[in-house]
PLY file of the C-alpha trace (Angstrom):
ply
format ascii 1.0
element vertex 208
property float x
property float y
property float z
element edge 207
property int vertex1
property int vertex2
end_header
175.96 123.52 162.22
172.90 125.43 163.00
172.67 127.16 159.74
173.72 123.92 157.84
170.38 122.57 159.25
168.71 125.46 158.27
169.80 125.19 154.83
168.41 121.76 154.26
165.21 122.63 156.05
164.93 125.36 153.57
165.76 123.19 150.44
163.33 120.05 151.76
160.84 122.57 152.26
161.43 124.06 148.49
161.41 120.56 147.34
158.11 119.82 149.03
156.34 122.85 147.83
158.03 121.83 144.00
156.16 118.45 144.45
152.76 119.52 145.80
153.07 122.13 143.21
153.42 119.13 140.34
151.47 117.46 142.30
148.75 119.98 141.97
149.35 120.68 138.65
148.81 116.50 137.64
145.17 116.69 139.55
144.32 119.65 137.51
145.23 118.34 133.95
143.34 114.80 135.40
139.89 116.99 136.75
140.40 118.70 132.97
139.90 115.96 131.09
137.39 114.18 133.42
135.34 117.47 132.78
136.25 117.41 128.85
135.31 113.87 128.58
132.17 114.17 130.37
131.38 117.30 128.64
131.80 115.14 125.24
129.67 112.49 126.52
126.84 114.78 127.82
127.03 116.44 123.74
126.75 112.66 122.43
123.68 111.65 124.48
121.83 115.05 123.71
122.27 114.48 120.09
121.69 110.58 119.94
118.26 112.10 121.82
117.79 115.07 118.67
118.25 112.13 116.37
116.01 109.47 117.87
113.12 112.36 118.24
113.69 113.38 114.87
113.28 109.77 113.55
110.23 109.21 115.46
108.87 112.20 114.08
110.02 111.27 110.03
108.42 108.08 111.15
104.88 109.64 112.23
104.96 111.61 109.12
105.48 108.88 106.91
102.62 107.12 108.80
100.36 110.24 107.93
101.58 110.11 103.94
100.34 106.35 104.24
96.69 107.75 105.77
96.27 110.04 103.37
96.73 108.02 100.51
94.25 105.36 101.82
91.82 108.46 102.72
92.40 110.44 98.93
91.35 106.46 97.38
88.17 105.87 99.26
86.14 108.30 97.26
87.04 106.51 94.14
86.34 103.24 95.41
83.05 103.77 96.41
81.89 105.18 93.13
82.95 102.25 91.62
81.14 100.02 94.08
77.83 101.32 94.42
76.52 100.54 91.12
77.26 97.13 92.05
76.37 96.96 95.23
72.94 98.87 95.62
71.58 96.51 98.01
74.80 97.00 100.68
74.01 100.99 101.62
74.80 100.03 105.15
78.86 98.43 104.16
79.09 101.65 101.94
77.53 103.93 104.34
79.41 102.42 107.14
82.97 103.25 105.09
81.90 106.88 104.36
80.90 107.36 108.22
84.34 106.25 109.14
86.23 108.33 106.72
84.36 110.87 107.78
86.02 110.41 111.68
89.20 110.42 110.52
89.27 113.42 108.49
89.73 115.90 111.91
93.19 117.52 111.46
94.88 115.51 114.49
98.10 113.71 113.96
97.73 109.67 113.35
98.41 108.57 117.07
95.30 110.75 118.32
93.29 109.64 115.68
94.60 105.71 115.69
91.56 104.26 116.87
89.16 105.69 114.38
91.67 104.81 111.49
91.29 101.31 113.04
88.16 101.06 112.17
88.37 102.29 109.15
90.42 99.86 108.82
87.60 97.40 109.23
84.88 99.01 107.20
87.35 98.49 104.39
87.67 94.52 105.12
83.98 94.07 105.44
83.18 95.99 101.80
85.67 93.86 100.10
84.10 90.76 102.00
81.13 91.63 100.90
82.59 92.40 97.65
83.13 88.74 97.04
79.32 88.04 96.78
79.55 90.07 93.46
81.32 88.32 90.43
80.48 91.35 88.19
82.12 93.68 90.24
85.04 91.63 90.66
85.54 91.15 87.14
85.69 95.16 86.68
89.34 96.46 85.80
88.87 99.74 87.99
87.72 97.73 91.05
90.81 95.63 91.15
93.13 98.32 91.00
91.67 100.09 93.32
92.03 97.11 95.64
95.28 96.63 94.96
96.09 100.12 95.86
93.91 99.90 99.26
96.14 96.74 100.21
99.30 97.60 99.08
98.60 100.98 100.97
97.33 98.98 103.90
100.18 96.91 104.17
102.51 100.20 104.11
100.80 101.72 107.36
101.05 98.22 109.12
104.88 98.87 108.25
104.88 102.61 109.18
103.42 101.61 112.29
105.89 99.17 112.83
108.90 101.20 112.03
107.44 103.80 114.26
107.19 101.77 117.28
110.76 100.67 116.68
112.15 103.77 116.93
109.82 105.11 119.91
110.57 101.84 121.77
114.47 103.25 121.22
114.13 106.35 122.56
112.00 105.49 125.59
114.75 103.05 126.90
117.43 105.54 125.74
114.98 107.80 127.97
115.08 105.37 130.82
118.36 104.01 130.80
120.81 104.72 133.61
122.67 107.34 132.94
121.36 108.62 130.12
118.19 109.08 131.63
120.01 112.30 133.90
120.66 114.05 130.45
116.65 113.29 129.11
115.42 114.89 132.83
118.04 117.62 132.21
117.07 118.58 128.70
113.77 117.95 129.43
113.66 114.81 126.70
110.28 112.54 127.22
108.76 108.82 126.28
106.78 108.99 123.19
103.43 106.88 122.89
103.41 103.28 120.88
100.71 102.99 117.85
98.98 100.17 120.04
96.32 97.54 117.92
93.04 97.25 120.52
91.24 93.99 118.62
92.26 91.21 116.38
90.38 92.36 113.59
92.22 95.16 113.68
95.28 93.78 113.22
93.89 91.88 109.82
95.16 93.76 106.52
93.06 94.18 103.42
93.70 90.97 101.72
93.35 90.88 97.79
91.73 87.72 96.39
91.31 86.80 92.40
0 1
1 2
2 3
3 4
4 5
5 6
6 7
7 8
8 9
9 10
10 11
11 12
12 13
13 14
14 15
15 16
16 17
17 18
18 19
19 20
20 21
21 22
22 23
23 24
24 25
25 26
26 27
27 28
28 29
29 30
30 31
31 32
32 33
33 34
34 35
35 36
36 37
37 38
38 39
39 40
40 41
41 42
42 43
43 44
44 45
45 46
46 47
47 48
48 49
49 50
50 51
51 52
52 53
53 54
54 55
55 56
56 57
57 58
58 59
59 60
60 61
61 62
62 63
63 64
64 65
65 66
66 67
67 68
68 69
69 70
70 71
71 72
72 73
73 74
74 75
75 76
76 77
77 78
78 79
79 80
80 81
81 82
82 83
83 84
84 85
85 86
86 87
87 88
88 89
89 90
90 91
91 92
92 93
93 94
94 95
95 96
96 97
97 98
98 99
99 100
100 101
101 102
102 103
103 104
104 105
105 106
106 107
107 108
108 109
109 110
110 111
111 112
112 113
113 114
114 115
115 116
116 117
117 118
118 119
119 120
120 121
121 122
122 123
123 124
124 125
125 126
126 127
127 128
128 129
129 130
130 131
131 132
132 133
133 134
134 135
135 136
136 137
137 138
138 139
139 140
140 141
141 142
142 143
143 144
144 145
145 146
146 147
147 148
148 149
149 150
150 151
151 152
152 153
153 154
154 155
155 156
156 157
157 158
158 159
159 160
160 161
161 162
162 163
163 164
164 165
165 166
166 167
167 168
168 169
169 170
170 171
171 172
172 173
173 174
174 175
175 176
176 177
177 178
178 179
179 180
180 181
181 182
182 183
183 184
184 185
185 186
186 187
187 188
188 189
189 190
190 191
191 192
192 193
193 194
194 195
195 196
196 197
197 198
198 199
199 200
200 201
201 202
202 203
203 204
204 205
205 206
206 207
């Protein structure tokens, strides 16, 4: 009888150790593809972050194409103008001061405010422009205008689409839980192209 109960206590206690051992095993595959899924997640975020700091950064560029093309049209603008407008030195001077500013190597946000008013020297000369029919009437002078407004209108959009995609990226940045990944990978908020004055925010506006 004795070794009967023996038996069974042997064969319960090989069953038990069978079923932890399953048992075991089913907690292991489960903690394996926690760790797999949260290792895929964490490889998501960190490249949604590359992407979105990549875009801001196509975005900037495309920003800086815009400047340039305003800054490489000034020049010819002015020549055209100042036979014209002989008795405006101050507009013209004004226009050649601010291109001046802008022409420092930094990248467009650290030079956004002088751009600005560059901005504005622009929409005062072709105010002022208005007071002269002859220059109006000449061919180069409009194109040139139309150039300085169409590019105008392109930065307003650059800046636009910039702040679009830095406004994505800083929530992405802030944003429970992807916000562990950006402290982890060291991933930061990028700065918004802000407009300081109303008259700043005016384009160059073409009139016939």
């Amino acid at each position: 009888m004795r070794l009967f109960l023996n038996l069974e206590n042997l064969f319960l206690i090989a069953n038990l150790s069978q079923i932890l051992y399953y048992f075991s095993m089913e907690i292991n595959y489960i903690i394996y593809i926690v760790l797999g899924v949260l290792a895929l997640w964490v490889v998501f975020v960190y490249n949604t972050f590359i992407r979105l700091h990549y875009r801001v950064k196509e975005a900037l560029a495309d920003i800086d194409v815009q400047l340039k093309r305003r800054y490489d049209l000034i020049p010819n603008l002015i020549e055209t103008v100042k036979g014209y407008m002989a008795h405006e030195r101050d507009v013209l001077e004004n226009v050649t001061q601010a291109r001046a500013h802008v022409a420092t190597g930094q990248d467009p946000l650290a030079r956004a405010e002088s751009e600005n008013v560059l901005s504005a020297t622009l929409k005062t000369l072709f105010a002022v422009s208005e007071n002269y029919p002859d220059l109006k009437a000449n061919a180069n002078f409009l194109d040139l205008q139309r150039e300085l407004a169409d590019t105008e209108n392109k930065i307003q959009a650059a800046r636009r689409f910039y702040n679009t995609n830095v406004l994505e990226l800083n929530t992405k940045t802030e944003s429970f839980p992807s916000n562990v990944i950006a402290k982890i990978f060291g991933f930061n908020k990028e700065k918004f192209f802000e407009i300081d004055s109303a008259v700043e925010r005016e384009v160059v506006r073409v009139k016939f």
